[in-house]
N, CA, C and O of each residue as an XYZ file, in Angstrom:
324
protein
N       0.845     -1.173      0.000
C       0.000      0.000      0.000
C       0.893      1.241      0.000
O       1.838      1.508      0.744
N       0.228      2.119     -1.282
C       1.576      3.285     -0.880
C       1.057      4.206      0.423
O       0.016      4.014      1.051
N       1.959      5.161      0.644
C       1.657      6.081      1.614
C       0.334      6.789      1.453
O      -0.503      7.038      2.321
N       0.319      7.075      0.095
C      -0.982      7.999      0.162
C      -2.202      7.214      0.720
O      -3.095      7.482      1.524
N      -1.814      5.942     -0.168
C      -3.552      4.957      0.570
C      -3.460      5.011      1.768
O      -4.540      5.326      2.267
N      -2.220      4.762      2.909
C      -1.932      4.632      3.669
C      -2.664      5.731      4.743
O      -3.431      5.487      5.674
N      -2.066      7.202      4.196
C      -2.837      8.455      4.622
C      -4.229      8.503      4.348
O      -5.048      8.917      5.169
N      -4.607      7.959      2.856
C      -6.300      7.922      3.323
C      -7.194      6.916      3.802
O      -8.373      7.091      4.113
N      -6.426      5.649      3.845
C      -6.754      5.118      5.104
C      -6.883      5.341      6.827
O      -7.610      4.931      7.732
N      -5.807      6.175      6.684
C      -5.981      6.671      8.325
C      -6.624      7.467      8.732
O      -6.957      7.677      9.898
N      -7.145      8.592      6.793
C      -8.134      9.484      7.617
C      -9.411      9.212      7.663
O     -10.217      9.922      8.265
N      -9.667      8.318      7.128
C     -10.781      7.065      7.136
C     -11.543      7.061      8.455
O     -12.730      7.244      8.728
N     -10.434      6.785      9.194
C     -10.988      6.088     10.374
C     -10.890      7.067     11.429
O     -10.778      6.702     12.599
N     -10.936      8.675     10.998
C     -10.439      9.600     11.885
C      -9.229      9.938     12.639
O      -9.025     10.236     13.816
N      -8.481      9.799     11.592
C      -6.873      9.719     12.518
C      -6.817     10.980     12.187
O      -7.506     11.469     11.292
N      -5.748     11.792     13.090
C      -5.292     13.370     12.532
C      -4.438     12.856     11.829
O      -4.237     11.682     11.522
N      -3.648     14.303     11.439
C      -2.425     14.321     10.765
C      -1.371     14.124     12.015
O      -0.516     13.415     11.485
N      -1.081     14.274     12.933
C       0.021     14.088     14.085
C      -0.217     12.482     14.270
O       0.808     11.808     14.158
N      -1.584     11.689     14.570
C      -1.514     10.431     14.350
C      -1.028      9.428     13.621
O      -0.498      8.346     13.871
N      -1.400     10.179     12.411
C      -0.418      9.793     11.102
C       0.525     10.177     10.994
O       1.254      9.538     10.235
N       1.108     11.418     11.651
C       2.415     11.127     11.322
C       3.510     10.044     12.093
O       4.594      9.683     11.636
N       2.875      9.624     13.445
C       3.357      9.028     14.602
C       3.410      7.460     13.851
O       4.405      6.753     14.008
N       2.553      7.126     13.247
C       2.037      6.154     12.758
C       3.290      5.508     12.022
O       4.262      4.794     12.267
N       2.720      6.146     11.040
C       3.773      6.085      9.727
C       5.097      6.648      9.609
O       5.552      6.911      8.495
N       5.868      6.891     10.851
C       6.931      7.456     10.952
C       7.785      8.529     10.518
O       9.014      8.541     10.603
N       6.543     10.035      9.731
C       6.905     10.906      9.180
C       6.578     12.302      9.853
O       5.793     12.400     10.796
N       7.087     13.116      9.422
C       6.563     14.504      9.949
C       5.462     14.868      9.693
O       4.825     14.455      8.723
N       4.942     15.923     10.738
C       3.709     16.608     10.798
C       3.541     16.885      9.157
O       2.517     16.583      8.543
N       4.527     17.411      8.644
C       4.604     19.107      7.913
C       4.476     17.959      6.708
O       3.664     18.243      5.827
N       5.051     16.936      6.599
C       4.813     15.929      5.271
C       3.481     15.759      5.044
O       2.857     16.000      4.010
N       2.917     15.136      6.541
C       1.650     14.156      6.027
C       0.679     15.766      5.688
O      -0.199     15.920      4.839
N       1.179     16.713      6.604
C      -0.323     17.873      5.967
C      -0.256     18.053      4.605
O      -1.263     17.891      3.915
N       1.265     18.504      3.923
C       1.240     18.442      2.783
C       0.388     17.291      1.927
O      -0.381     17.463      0.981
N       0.640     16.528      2.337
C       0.476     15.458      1.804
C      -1.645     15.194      1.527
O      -2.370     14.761      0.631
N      -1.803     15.715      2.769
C      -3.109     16.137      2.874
C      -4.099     16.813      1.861
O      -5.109     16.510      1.226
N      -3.078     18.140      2.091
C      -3.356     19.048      1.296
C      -3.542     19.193     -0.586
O      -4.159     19.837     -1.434
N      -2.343     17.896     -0.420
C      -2.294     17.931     -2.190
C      -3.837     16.860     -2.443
O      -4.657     17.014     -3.348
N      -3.876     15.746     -1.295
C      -5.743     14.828     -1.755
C      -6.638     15.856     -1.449
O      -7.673     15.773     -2.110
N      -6.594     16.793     -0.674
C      -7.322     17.825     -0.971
C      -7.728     18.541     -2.412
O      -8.772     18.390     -3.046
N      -6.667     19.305     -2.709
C      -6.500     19.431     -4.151
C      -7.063     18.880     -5.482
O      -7.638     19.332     -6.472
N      -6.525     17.432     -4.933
C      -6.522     16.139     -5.998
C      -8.373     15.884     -5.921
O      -8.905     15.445     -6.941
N      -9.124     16.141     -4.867
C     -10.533     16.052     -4.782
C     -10.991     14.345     -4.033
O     -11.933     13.559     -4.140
N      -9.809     14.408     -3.341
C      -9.969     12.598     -2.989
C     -10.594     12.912     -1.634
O     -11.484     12.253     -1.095
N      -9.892     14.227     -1.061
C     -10.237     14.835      0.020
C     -11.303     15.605      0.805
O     -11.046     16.494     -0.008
N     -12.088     16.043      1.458
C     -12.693     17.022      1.921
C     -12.443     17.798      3.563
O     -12.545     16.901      4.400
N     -12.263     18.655      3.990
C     -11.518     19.037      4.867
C     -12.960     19.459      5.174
O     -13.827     19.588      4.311
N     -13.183     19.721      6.883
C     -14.489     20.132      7.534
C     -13.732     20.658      8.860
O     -12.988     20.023      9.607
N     -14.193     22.183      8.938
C     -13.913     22.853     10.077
C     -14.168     22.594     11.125
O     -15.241     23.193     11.192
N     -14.057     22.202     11.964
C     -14.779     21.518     13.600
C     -14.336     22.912     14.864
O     -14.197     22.677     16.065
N     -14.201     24.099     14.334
C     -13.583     24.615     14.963
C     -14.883     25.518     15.654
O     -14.691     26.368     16.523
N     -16.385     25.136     15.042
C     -17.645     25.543     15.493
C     -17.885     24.800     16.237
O     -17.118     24.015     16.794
N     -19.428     24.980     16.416
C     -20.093     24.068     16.897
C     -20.705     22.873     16.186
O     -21.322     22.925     15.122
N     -20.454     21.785     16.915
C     -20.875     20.534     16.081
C     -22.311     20.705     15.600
O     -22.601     20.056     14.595
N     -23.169     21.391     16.091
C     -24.741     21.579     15.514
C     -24.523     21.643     14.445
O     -25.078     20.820     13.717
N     -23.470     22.805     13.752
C     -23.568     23.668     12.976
C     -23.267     22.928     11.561
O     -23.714     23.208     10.449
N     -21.995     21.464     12.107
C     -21.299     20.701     10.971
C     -22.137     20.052     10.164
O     -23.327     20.032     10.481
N     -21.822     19.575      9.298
C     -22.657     18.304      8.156
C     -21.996     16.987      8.922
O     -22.232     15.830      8.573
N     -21.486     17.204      9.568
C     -20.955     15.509     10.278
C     -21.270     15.368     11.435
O     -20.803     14.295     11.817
N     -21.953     15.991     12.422
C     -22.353     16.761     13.608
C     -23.260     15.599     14.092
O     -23.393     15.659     15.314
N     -23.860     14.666     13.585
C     -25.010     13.559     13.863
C     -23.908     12.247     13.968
O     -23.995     11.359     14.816
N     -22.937     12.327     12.992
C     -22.540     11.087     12.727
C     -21.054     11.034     13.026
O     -20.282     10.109     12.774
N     -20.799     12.169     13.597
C     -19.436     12.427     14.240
C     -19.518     12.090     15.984
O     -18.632     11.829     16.798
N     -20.606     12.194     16.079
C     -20.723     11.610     17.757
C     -19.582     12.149     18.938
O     -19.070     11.596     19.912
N     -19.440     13.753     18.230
C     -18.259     14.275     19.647
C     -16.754     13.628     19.227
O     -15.793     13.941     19.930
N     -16.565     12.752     18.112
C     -15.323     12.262     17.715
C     -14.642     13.058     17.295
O     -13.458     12.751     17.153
N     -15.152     14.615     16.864
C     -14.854     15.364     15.973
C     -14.120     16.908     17.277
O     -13.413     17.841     16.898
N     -14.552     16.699     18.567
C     -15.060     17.523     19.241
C     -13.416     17.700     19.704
O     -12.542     16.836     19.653
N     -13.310     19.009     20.138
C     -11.502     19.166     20.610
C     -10.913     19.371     19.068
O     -10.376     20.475     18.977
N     -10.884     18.887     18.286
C     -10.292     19.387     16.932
C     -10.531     20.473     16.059
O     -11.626     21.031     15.997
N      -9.587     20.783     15.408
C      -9.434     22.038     14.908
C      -9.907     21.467     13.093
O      -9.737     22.409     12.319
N     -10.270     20.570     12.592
C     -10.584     19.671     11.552
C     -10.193     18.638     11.696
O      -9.324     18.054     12.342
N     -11.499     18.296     10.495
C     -11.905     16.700     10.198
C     -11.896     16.624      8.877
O     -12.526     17.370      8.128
N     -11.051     15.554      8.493
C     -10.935     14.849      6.930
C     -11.719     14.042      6.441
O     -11.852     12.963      7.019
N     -12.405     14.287      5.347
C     -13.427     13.078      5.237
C     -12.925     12.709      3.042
O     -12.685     13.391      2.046
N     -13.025     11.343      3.387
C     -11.983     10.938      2.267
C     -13.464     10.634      1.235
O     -14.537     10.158      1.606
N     -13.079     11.075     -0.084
C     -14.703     11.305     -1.046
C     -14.766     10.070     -1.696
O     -15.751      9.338     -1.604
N     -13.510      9.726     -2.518
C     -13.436      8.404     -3.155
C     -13.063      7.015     -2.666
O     -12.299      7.178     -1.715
N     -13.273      5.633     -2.906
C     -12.902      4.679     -2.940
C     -10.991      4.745     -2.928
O     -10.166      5.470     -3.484
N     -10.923      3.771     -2.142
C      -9.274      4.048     -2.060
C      -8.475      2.615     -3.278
O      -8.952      1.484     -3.178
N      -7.485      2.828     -4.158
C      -7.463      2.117     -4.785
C      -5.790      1.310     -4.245
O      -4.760      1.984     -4.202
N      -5.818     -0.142     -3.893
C      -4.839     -0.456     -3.525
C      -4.000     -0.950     -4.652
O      -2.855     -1.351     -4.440
């Protein structure tokens, strides 16, 4: 599995980026990049959590998982191994 599946596997399951980086044995500043470009790429969707959960589209189905964070990654496509 390359890294990237790797990264959108982890954000899959709600991992941050510091999780992932702990994880996978890389820097913060990589995996955000790294983030940032499936962002880009549209594999990604980034969601502010920095409101109130009422306010989110994930707010029902985030169950407070989301709560304390500054964002949440939510991965759009099928991951291809």
């Amino acid at each position: 599995m390359t890294k990237e599946n790797r990264i959108l596997s982890g954000l899959q399951t709600g991992k941050t980026p510091d999780e992932l980086a702990e994880e996978l044995g890389m820097r913060k500043q990589t995996i955000t990049a790294m983030v940032e470009l499936l962002i880009h790429q549209g594999l990604v969707k980034e969601i502010d959590c920095s409101s109130a959960c009422k306010s989110c589209i994930m707010g029902k189905s985030c169950a407070g998982t989301g709560a304390g964070r500054e964002k949440l990654y939510i991965v759009e496509d099928e991951i291809e191994e």
